[in-house]
C-alpha positions in Angstrom: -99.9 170.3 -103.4 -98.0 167.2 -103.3 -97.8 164.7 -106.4 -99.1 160.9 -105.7 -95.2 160.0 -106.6 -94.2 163.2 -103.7 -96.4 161.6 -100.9 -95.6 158.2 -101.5 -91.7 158.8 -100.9 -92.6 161.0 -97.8 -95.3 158.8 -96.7 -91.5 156.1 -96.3 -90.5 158.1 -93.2 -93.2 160.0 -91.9 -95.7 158.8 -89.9 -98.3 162.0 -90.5 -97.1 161.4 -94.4 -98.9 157.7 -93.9 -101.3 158.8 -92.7 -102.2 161.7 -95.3 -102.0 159.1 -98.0 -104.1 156.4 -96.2 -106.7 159.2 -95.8 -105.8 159.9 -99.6 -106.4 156.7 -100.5 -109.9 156.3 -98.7 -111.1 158.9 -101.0 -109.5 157.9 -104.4 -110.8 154.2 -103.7 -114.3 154.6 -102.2 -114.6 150.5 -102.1 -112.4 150.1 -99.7 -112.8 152.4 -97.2 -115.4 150.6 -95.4 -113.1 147.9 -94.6 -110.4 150.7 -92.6 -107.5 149.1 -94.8 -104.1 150.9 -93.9 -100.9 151.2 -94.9 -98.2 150.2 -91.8 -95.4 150.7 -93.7 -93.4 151.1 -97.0 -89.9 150.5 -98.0 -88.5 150.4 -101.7 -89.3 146.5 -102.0 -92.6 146.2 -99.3 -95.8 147.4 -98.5 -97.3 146.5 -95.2 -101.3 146.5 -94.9 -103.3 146.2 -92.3 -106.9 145.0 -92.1 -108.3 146.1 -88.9 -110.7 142.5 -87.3 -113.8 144.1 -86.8 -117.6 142.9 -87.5 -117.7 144.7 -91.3 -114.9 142.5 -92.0 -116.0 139.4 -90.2 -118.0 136.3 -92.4 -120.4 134.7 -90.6 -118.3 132.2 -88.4 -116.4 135.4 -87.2 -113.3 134.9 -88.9 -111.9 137.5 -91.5 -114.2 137.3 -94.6 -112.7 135.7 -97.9 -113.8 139.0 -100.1 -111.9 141.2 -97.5 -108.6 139.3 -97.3 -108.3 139.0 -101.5 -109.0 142.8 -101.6 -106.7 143.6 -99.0 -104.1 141.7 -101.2 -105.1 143.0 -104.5 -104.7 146.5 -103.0 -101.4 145.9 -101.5 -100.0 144.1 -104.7 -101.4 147.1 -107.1 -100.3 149.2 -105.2 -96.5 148.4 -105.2 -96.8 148.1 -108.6 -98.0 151.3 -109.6 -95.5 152.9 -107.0 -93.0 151.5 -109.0 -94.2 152.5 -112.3 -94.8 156.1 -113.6 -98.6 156.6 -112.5 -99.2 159.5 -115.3 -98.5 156.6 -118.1 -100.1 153.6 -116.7 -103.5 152.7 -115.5 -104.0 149.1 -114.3 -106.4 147.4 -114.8 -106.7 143.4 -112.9 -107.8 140.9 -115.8 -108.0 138.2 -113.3 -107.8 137.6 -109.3 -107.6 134.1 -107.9 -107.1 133.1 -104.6 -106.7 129.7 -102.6 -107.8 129.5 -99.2 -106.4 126.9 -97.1 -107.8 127.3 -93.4 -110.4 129.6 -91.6 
């Protein structure tokens, strides 16, 4: 069995490694799922998401839906984080999310 820390670091340069932990992380974060997030890529300083455009991520004018887009990038933001940090002695927790929208 591979650690979080193990997959991550294969998940760099394997493409059935991303898509273990992408399937990993549907299960560890039940919220998201619906919305088919997945990680593209990783590097040591980048993560690249994905949000797939489909209707359960559409608002009502068909354009990507707010809630979807700041999840995507609180996902993608805690997630480099806690790949950089040592996930058996930290736990984060968001105080805060704001996010300025400037065109649909």
């Amino acid at each position: 069995m591979l650690s979080p820390e193990q997959l991550i670091q294969k998940a760099k340069h394997s493409s059935f490694y991303r898509w273990l932990l992408n399937v990993s992380l549907d299960r560890m974060i039940p919220f998201n799922k619906p919305h088919g997030f997945r990680i593209v890529s990783i590097n040591a300083n980048e993560l690249v998401t994905r949000i797939p455009y489909r209707k359960s991520n559409f608002n009502h004018i068909r354009g990507l839906h707010a809630c979807a887009l700041a999840t995507i990038s609180e996902f993608t933001t805690g997630f480099l984080l806690i790949s950089r940090l040592n996930m058996k002695q930290y736990r984060i927790i968001m105080q805060r999310l704001e996010m300025d929208y400037h065109y649909q």
